[in-house]
Each structure stands twice: as C-alpha cells, then as structure tokens.
One Martini backbone bead per residue (centre of mass of N, CA, C, O) as a GRO file, in nm:
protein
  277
    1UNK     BB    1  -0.830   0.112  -1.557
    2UNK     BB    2  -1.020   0.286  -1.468
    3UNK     BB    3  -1.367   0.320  -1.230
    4UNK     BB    4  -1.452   0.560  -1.213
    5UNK     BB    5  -1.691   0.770  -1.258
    6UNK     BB    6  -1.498   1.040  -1.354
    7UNK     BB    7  -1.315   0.798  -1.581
    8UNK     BB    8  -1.582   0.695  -1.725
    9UNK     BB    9  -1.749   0.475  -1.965
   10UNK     BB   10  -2.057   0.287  -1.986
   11UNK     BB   11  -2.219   0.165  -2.293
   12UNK     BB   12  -2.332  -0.113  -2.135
   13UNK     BB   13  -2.594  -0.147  -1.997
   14UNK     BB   14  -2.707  -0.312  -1.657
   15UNK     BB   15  -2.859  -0.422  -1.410
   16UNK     BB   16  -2.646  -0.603  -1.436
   17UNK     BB   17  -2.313  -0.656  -1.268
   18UNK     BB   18  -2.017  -0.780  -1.473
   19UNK     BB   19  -1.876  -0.672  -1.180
   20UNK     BB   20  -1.595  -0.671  -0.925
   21UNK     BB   21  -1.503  -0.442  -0.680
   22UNK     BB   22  -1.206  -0.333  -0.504
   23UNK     BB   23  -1.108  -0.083  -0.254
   24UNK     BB   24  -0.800   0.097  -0.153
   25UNK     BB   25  -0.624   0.284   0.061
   26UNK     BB   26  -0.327   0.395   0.101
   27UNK     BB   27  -0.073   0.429   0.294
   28UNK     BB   28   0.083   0.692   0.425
   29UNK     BB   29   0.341   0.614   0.333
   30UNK     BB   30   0.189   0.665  -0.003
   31UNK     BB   31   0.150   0.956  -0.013
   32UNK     BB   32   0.183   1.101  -0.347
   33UNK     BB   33   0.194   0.824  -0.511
   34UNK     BB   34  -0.096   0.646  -0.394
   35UNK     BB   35  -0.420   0.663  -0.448
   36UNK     BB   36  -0.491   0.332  -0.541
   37UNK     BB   37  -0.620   0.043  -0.494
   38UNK     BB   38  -0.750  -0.224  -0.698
   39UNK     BB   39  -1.051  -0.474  -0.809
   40UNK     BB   40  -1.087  -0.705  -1.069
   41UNK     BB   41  -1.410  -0.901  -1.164
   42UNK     BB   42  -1.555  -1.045  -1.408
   43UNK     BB   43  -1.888  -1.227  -1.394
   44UNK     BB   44  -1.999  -1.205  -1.681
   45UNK     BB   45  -2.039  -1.256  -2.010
   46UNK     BB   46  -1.917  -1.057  -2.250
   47UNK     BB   47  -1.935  -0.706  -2.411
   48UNK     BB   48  -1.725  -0.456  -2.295
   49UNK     BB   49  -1.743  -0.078  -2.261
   50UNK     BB   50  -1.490   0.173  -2.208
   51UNK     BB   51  -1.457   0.555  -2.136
   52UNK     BB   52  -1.154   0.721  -2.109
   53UNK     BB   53  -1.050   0.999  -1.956
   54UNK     BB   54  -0.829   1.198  -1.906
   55UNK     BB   55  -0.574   1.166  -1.669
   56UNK     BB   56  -0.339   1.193  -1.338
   57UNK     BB   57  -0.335   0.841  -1.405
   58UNK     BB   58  -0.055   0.601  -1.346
   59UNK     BB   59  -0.103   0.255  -1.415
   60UNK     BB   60  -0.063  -0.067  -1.260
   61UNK     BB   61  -0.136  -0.403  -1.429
   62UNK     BB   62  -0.227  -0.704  -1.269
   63UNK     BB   63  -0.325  -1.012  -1.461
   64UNK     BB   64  -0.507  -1.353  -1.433
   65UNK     BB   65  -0.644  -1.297  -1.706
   66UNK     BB   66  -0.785  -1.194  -1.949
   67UNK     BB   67  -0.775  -0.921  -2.189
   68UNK     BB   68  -0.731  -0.657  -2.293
   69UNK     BB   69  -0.882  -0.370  -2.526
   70UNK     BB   70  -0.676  -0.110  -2.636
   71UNK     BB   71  -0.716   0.266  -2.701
   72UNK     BB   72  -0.580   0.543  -2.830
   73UNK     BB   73  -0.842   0.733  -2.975
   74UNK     BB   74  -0.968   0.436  -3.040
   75UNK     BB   75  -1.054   0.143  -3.139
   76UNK     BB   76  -0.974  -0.174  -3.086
   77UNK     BB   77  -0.782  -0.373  -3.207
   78UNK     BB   78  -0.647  -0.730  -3.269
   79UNK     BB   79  -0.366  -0.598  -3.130
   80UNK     BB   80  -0.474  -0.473  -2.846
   81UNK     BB   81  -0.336  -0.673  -2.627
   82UNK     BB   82  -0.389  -0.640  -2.250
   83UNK     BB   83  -0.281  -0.731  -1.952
   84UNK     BB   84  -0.001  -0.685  -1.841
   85UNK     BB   85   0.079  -0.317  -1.723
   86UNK     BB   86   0.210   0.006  -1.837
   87UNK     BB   87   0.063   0.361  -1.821
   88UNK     BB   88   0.122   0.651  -1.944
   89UNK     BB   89   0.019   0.951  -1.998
   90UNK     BB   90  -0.275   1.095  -2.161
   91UNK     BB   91  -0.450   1.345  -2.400
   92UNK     BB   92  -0.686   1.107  -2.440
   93UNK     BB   93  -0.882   0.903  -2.493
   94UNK     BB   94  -0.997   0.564  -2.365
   95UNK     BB   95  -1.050   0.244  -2.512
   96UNK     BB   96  -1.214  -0.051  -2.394
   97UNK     BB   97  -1.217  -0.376  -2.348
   98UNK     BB   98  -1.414  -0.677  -2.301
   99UNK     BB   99  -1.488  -1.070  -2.213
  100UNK     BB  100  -1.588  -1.158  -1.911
  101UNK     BB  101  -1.225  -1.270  -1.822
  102UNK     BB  102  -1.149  -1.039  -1.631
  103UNK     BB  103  -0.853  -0.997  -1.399
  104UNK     BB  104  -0.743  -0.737  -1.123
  105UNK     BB  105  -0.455  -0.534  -1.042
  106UNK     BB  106  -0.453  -0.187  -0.948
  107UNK     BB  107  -0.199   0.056  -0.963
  108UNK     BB  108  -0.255   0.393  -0.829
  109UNK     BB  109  -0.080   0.671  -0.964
  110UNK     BB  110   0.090   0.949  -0.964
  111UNK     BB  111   0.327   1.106  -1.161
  112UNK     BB  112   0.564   1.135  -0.944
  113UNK     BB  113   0.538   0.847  -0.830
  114UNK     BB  114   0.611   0.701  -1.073
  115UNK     BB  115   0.904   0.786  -1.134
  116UNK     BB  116   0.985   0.640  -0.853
  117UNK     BB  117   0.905   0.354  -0.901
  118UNK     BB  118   1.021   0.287  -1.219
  119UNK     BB  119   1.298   0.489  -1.266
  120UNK     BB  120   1.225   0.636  -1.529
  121UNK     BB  121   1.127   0.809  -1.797
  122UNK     BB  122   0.800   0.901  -1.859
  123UNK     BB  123   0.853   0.873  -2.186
  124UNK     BB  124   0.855   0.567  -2.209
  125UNK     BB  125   0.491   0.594  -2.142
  126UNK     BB  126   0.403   0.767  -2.313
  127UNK     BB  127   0.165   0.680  -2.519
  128UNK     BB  128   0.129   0.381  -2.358
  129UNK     BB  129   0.198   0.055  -2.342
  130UNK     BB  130   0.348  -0.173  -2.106
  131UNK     BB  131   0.467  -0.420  -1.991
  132UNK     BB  132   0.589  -0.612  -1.682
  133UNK     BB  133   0.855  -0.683  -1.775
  134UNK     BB  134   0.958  -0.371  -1.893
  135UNK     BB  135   0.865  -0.230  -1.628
  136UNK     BB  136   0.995  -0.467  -1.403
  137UNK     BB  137   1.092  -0.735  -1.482
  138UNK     BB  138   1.143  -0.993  -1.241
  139UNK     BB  139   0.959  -0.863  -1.038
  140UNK     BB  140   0.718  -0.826  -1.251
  141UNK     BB  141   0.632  -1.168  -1.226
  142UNK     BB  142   0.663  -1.207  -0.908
  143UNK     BB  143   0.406  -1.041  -0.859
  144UNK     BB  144   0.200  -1.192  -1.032
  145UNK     BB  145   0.213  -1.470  -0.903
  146UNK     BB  146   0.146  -1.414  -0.624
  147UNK     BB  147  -0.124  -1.262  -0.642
  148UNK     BB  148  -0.255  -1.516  -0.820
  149UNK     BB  149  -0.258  -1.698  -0.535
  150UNK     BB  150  -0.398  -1.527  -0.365
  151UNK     BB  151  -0.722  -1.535  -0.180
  152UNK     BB  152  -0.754  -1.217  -0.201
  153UNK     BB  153  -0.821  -0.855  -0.194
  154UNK     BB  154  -0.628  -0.800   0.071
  155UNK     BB  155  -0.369  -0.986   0.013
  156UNK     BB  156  -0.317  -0.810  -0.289
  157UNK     BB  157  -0.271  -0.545  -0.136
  158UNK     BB  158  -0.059  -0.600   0.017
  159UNK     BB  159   0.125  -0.686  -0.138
  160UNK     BB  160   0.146  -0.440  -0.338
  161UNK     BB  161   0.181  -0.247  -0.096
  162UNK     BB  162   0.478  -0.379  -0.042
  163UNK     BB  163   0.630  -0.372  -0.319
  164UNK     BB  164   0.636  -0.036  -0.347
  165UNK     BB  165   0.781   0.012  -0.086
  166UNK     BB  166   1.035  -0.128  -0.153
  167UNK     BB  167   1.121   0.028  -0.385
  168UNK     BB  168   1.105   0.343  -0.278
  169UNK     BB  169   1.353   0.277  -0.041
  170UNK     BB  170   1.532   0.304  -0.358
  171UNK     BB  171   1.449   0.567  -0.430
  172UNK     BB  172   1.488   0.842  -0.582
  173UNK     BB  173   1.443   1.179  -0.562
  174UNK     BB  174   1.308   1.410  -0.650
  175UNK     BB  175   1.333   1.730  -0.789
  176UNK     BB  176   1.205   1.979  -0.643
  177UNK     BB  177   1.138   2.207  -0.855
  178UNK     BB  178   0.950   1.985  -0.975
  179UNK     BB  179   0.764   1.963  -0.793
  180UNK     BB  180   0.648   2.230  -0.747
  181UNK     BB  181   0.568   2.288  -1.045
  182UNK     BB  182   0.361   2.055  -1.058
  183UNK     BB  183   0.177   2.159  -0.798
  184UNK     BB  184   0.124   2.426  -0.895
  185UNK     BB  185  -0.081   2.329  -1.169
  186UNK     BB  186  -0.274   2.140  -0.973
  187UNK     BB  187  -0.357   2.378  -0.783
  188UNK     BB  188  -0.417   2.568  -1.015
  189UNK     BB  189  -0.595   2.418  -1.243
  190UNK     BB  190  -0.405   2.533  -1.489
  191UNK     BB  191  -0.327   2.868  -1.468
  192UNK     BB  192  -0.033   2.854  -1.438
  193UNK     BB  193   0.237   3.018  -1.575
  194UNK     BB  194   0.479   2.899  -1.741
  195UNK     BB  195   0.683   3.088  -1.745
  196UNK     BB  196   0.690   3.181  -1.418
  197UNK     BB  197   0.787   2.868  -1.344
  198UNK     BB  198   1.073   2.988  -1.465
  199UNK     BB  199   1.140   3.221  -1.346
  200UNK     BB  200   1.132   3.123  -1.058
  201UNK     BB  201   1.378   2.922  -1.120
  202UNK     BB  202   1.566   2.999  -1.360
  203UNK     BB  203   1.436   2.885  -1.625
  204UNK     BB  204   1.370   2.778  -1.915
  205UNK     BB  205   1.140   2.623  -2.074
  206UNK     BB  206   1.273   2.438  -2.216
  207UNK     BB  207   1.381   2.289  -1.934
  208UNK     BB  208   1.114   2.285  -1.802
  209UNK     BB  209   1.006   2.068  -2.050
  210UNK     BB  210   1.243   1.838  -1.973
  211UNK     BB  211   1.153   1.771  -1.716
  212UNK     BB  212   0.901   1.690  -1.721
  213UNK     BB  213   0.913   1.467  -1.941
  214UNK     BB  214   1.049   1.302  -1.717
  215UNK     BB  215   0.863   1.286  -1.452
  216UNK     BB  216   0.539   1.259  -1.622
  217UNK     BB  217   0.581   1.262  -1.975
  218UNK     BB  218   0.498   1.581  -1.970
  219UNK     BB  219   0.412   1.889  -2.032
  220UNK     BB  220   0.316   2.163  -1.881
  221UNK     BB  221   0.079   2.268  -2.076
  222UNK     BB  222  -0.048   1.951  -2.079
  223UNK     BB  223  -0.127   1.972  -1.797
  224UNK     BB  224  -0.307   2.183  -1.760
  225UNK     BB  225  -0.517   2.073  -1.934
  226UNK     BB  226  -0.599   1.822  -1.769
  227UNK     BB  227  -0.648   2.016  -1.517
  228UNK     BB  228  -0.895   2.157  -1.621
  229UNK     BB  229  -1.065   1.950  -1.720
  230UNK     BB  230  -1.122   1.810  -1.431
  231UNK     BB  231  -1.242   2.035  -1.324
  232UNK     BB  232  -1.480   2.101  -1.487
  233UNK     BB  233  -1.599   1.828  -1.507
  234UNK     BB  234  -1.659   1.917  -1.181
  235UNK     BB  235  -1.846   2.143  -1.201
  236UNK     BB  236  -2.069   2.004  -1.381
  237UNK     BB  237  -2.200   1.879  -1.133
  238UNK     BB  238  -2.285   2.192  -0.983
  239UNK     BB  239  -2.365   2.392  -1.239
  240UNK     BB  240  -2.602   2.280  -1.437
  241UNK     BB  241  -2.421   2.327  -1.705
  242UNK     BB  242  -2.227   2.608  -1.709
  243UNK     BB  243  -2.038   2.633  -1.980
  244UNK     BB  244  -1.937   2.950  -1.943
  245UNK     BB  245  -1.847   2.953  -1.677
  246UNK     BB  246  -1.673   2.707  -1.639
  247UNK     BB  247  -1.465   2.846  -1.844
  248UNK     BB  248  -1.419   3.093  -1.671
  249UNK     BB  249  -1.295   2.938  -1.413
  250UNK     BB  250  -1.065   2.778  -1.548
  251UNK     BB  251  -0.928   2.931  -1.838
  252UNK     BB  252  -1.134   2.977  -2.070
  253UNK     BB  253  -1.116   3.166  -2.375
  254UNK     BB  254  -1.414   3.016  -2.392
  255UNK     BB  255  -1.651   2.796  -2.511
  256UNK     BB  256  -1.457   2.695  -2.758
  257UNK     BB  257  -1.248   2.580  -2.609
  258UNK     BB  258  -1.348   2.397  -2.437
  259UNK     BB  259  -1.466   2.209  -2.627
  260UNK     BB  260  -1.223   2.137  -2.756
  261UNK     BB  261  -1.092   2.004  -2.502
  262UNK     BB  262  -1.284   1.819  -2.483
  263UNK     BB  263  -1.286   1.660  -2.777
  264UNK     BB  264  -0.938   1.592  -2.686
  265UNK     BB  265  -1.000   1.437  -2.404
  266UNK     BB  266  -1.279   1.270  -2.474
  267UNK     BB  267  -1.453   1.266  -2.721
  268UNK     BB  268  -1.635   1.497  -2.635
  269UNK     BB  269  -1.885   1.674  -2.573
  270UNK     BB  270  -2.030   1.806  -2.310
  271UNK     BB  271  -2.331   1.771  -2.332
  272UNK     BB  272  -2.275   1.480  -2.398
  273UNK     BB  273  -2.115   1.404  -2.128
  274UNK     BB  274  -2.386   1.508  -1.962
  275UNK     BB  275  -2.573   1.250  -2.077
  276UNK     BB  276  -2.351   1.005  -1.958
  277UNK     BB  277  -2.413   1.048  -1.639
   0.00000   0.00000   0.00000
C-alpha cells in the first residue's frame, strides 16, 4: 500500500487530509533491499480509496489497527479484508480502500531484496496477499506486537529495520546470472532483449523465465513492461504529455501500444491519468 504520489491515486479528495505518515529511508547496509519504511494512521472516520499502478515495489505491512479492502485489478468485495500481510508483484491496478480506522508500518523492498528476505520464491506471492503468519511464520506475529507496543514512528522503524537485518544476516545471496539480469532490464528501462540476456548468460529464454519467477515472481518480460511503464509515468511529468514522443522513448511500438499497456497496468488511458495527477 504505498503512499508515493507517482503509485496511487486518492479518489476522494479533501482538503483536511484524513491520514498523517511518517517516512524513513533504510539504513545504507539494506540498499538494494529496502527502499523506504513508512507508516500510516488515519485520522478522520471515513469512506477513502487509492489506486496504485503497477510498481516494483514488494510491500510488507503490519497493521495494529482496521484492515484494508484491497482488489486486485478490480474494486474490493467483502471478503476481501487484509490487515497484516505481504503482497508480491502484481501487473496491474491495485484498489485499496480504508475505513478511518487503519494504522501500519510498511516496509518496502525491492523485488531481488524480497526474495532475500521472505526466503520463498517469490511466485508464491506473485498476484496475491499472503497473511503474516503464512510469510513469516511465529516470527512475524512477534514483530507485529512488538510495534504495536512501541510509542512512536521513529521506534517502530528501528524495530522493523532491526527486524528485517536480522533475517537477511542468515539469508542466502541470489544467483549473480539472475541479479545481474534482472539489474540489466531496470537499467535499461525495459529495452534490453530477453534473447540478448539469455544468449549473454547462455541460458534458454525458458531456464532465463524459471529463474526470474523464482527470484522476483515474474518473468523477464512482464518485468519488462512494469519497468517501461513506470518510466514513460515518469516522462509524463517532463515531457508536458506528447504520448507520441514518451511512446518512442520508452520502445513502445506506437502510441496505441503505450496506450495499451496504460489501461492493462494503470487501468487508466495516458490522457486521463495525467488528468489524475
């Protein structure tokens, strides 16, 4: 449930804002792991709802308090109630929704850094919410009372940034092949040929899409995608919306094919999510 402004949007907006968050960035021994720890509390009762776009962001939140109603490409039903959990990557929208009620700390990894950490493959987490018992067991029921305990936000960042060192201290490191691979598709914005990274490691397209859904829970492809959209995002912000140019820059076949992958990842035309922002 990231809170960045470039991976949600609030629907319902107000002048009084209905919630306070606190944000930390992660100490320099968990870069390339975690990218930010964060928390929420809500503070005005109320109906509220966000939508995140796909992102490279593999959360795990521990709540002390409501529970969300999250959809996976879709609006939540009534059964779809998530307190504690950890979510692995998904390529397309996300609708969250709250009731007044929500506090947490979330820590957010990178999708190599998740893997390191949950120590599952993370194909286990793709396209789902995973309890917080079932993704870390007795261990991570006792970090969520310890939080619930601490008094402030700076407490419960130490505790969780203890927390998640402490695991990684006893985690086995990723195949180099499968790091470097997955480092070449981010830098590259998503252009680099998945041939190209099989021939380089001289592995099949298939052996290359078995490592990745181990490490990250997708294949190299849709990683691709994620990795493009989130860029041309990033363009629009600069480039004053010529989807044409944006389209060319990023290595979509066309503006109609940009177009496409807006609505399949954002669920939203270019257009109208930059009426969003």
């Amino acid at each position: 449930m990231s809170v960045e402004t470039e991976r949600h949007r609030q629907d319902n907006r107000s002048p009084a804002l209905h919630f306070e968050m606190a944000r930390r960035a992660p100490a320099p021994s968990l870069s390339g792991i975690v990218t930010d720890i964060c928390g929420y509390r809500e503070t005005r009762s109320g109906h509220f709802r966000i939508v995140e776009y796909a992102s490279l962001t593999v959360p795990l939140v521990i709540s002390f308090a409501e529970a969300f109603a999250i959809g996976l490409g879709r609006d939540p039903g009534d059964n779809d109630r998530y307190a504690s959990f950890a979510a692995g990557l998904y390529a397309g929208p996300v609708m969250i929704e709250s009731f007044g009620g929500s506090c947490c700390v979330q820590v957010n990894f990178t999708p190599l850094g998740a893997r390191r950490f949950f120590g599952l493959p993370m194909s286990e987490l793709r396209d789902r919410m995973v309890g917080l018992d079932d993704a870390l067991g007795f261990d991570g029921i006792a970090l969520r009372e310890r939080l619930g305990e601490a008094p402030d936000w700076s407490s419960r960042f130490a505790i969780a940034e203890d927390f998640v060192s402490g695991r990684l201290a006893e985690a086995k490191e990723l195949a180099p092949e499968v790091r470097w691979a997955c480092r070449m598709v981010i830098a590259s914005g998503g252009r680099t040929r998945i041939s190209a990274l099989a021939e380089e490691l001289g592995w099949s397209r298939k052996h290359l899409a078995a490592k990745f859904t181990d490490a990250i829970g997708i294949g190299p492809k849709t990683l691709s995608r994620i990795v493009r959209f989130n860029r041309a995002l990033s363009l629009s912000k600069q480039q004053d919306d010529d989807w044409a140019g944006i389209a060319a820059d990023c290595g979509y076949a066309d503006q109609a094919h940009l177009v496409r992958e807006f609505r399949q990842l954002a669920g939203e035309t270019p257009t109208a999510l930059a009426a969003l922002a």
